[in-house]
Backbone bond lengths (Angstrom), bond angles and torsions (degrees), N, CA, C in turn:
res aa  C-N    CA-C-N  psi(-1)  N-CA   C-N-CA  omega(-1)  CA-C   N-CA-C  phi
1 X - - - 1.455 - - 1.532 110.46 -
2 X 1.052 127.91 -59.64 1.281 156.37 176.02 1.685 100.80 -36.54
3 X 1.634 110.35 -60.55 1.318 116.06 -178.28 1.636 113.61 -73.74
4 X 1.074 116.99 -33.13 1.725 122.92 172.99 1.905 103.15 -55.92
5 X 1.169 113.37 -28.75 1.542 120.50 -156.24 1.498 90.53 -72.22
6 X 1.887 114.29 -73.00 0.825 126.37 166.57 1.828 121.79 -25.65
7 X 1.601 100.89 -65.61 1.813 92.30 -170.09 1.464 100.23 -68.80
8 X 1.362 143.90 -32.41 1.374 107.48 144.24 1.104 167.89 -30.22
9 X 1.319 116.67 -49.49 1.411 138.92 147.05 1.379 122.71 -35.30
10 X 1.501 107.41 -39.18 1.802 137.43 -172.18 1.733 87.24 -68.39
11 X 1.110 126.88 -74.22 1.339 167.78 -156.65 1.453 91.62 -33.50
12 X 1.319 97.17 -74.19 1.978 115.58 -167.54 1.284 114.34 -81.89
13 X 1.499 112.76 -32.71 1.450 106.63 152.92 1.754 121.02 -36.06
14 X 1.647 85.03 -75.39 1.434 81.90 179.37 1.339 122.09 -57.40
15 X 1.065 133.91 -9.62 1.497 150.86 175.03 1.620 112.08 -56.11
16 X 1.535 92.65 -66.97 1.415 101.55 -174.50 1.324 114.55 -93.50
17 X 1.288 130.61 0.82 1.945 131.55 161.90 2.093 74.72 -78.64
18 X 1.127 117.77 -105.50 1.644 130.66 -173.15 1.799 93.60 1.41
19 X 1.081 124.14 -71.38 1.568 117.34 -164.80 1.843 119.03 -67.53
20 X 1.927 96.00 -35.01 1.894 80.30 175.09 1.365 112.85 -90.03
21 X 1.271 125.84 23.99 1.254 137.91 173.25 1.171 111.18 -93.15
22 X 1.114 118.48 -65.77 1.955 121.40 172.14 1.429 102.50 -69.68
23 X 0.992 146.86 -12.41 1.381 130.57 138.84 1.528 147.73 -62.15
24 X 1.307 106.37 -17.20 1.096 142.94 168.98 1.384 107.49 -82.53
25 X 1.421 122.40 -66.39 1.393 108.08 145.90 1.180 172.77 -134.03
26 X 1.534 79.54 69.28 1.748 108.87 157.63 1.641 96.55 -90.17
27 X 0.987 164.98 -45.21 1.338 177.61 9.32 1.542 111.66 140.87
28 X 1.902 75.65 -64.26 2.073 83.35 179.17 1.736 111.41 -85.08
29 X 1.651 106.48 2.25 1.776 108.45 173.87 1.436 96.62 -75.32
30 X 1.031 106.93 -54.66 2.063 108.99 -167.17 1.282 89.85 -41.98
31 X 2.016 107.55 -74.98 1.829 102.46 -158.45 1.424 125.13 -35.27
32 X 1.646 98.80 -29.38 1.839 102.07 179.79 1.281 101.04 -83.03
33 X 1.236 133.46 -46.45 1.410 103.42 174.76 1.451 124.91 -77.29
34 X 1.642 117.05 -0.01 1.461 93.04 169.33 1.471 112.40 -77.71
35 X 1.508 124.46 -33.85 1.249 166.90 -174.70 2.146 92.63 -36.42
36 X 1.171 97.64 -71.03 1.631 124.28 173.62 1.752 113.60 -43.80
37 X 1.260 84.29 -52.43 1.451 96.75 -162.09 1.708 97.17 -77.02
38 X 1.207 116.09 -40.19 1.549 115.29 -176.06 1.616 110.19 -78.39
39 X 1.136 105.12 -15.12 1.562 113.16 160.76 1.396 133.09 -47.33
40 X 1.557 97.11 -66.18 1.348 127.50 173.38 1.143 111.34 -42.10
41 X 1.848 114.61 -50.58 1.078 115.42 -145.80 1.947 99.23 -101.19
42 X 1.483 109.47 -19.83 1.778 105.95 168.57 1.347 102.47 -70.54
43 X 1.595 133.96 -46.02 1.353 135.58 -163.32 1.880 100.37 -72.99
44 X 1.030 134.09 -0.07 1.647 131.48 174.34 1.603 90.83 -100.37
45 X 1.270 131.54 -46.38 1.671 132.62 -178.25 1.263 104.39 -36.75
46 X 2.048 95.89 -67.84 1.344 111.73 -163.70 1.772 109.38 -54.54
47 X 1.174 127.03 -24.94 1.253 120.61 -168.13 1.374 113.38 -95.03
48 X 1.535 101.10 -14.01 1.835 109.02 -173.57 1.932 91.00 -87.74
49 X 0.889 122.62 -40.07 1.433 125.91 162.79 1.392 116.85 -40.78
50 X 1.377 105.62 -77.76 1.576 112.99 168.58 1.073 127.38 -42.48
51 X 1.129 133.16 -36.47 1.831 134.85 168.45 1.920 106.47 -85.51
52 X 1.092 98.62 7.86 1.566 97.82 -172.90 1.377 138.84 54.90
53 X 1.260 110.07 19.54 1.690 119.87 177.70 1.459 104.20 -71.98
54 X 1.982 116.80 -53.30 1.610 116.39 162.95 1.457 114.06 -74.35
55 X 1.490 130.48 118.55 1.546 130.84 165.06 1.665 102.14 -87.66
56 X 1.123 115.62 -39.85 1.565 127.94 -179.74 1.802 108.99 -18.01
57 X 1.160 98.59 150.64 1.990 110.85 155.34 1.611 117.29 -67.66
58 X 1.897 81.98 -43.69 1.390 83.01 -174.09 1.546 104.33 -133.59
59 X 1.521 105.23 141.67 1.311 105.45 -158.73 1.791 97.92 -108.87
60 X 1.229 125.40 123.72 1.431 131.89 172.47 1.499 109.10 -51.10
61 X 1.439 110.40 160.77 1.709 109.34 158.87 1.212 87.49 -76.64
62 X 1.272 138.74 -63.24 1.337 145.64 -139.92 1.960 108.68 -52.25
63 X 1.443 91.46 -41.58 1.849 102.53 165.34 1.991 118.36 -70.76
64 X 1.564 79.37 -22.93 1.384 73.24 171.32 1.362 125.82 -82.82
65 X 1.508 113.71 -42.35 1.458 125.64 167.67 1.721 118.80 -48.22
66 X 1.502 90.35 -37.36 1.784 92.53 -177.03 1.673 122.53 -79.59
67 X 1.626 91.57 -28.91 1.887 95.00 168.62 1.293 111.29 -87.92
68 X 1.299 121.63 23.09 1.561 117.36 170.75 1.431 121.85 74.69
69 X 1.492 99.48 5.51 1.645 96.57 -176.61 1.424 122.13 -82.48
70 X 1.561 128.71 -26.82 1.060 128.85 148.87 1.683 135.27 -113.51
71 X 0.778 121.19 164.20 1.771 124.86 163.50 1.607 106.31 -75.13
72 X 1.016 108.70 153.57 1.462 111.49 -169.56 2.064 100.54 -82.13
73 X 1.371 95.88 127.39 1.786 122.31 -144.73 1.969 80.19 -99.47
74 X 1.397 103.27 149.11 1.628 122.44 173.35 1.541 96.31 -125.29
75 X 1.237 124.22 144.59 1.381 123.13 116.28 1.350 153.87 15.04
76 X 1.445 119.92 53.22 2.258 116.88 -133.32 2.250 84.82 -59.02
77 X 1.532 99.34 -44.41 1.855 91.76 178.86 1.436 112.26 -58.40
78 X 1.223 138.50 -60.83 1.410 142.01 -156.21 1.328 101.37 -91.73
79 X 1.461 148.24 -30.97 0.950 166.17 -143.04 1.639 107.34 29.26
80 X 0.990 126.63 28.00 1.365 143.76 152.14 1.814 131.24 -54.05
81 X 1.017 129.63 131.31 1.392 122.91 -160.17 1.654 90.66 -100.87
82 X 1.554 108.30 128.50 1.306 132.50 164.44 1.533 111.58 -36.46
83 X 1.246 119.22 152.26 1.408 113.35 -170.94 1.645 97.39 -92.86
84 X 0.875 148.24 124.66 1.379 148.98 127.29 1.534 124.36 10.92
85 X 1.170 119.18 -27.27 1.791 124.23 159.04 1.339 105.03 -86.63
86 X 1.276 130.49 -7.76 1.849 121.30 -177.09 1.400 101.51 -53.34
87 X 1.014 124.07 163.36 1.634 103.99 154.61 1.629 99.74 -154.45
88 X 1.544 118.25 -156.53 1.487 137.33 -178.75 1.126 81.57 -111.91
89 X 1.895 105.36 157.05 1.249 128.32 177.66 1.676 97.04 -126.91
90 X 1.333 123.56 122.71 1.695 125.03 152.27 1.236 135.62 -89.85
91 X 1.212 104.60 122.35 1.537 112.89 -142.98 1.736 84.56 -123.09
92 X 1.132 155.42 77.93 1.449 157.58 153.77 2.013 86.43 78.13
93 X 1.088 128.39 -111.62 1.062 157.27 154.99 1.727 117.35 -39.20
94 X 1.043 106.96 -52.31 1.601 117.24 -156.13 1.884 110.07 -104.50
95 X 1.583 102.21 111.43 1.413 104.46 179.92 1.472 109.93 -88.20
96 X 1.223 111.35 128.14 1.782 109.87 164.27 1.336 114.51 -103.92
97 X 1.491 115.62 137.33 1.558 104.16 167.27 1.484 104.72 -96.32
98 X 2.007 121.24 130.87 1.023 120.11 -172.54 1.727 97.62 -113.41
99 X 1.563 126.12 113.57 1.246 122.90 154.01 1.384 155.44 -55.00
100 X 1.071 123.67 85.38 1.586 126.97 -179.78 1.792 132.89 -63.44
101 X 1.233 106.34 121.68 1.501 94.47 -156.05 1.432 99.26 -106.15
């Protein structure tokens, strides 16, 4: 009895260190791929800006898709394709990509 108590105890321990661990990182995989993916997609803004094809604040995917600067971009978590009104935000210096659902 005594020993069943114990290899239980053993069991779920290891259970529950083992599970918030792979959750943890699975967690920090998404952030890098959201991280990546929102990269990609401010650094195509920033350059459609810079050559002056976008004058805008805010730059559409949809402008982006149409000047050829990207392939039409999903979601790396949801694997879902961004809606076409999302766009980049220009902020002096600093591009944000803001999502529209």
């Amino acid at each position: 009895m005594n020993k069943n108590c114990i290899l239980i105890t053993l069991i779920l321990i290891i259970f529950l260190i083992g599970g918030s661990s792979i959750y943890k990182v699975k967690k920090h995989h998404e952030e890098r791929l959201m991280l990546v993916s929102n990269k990609r997609i401010t650094e195509k803004a920033k350059l459609c800006y810079e050559e002056g094809k976008c004058q805008e604040q805010n730059i559409t995917l949809k402008e982006l898709y149409d000047l050829k600067y990207l392939d039409i971009e999903a979601n790396p978590v949801t694997k879902e394709y961004y809606n076409v009104d999302s766009y980049i935000k220009k902020e002096e210096d600093t591009y944000t990509f803001i999502t529209v659902d």
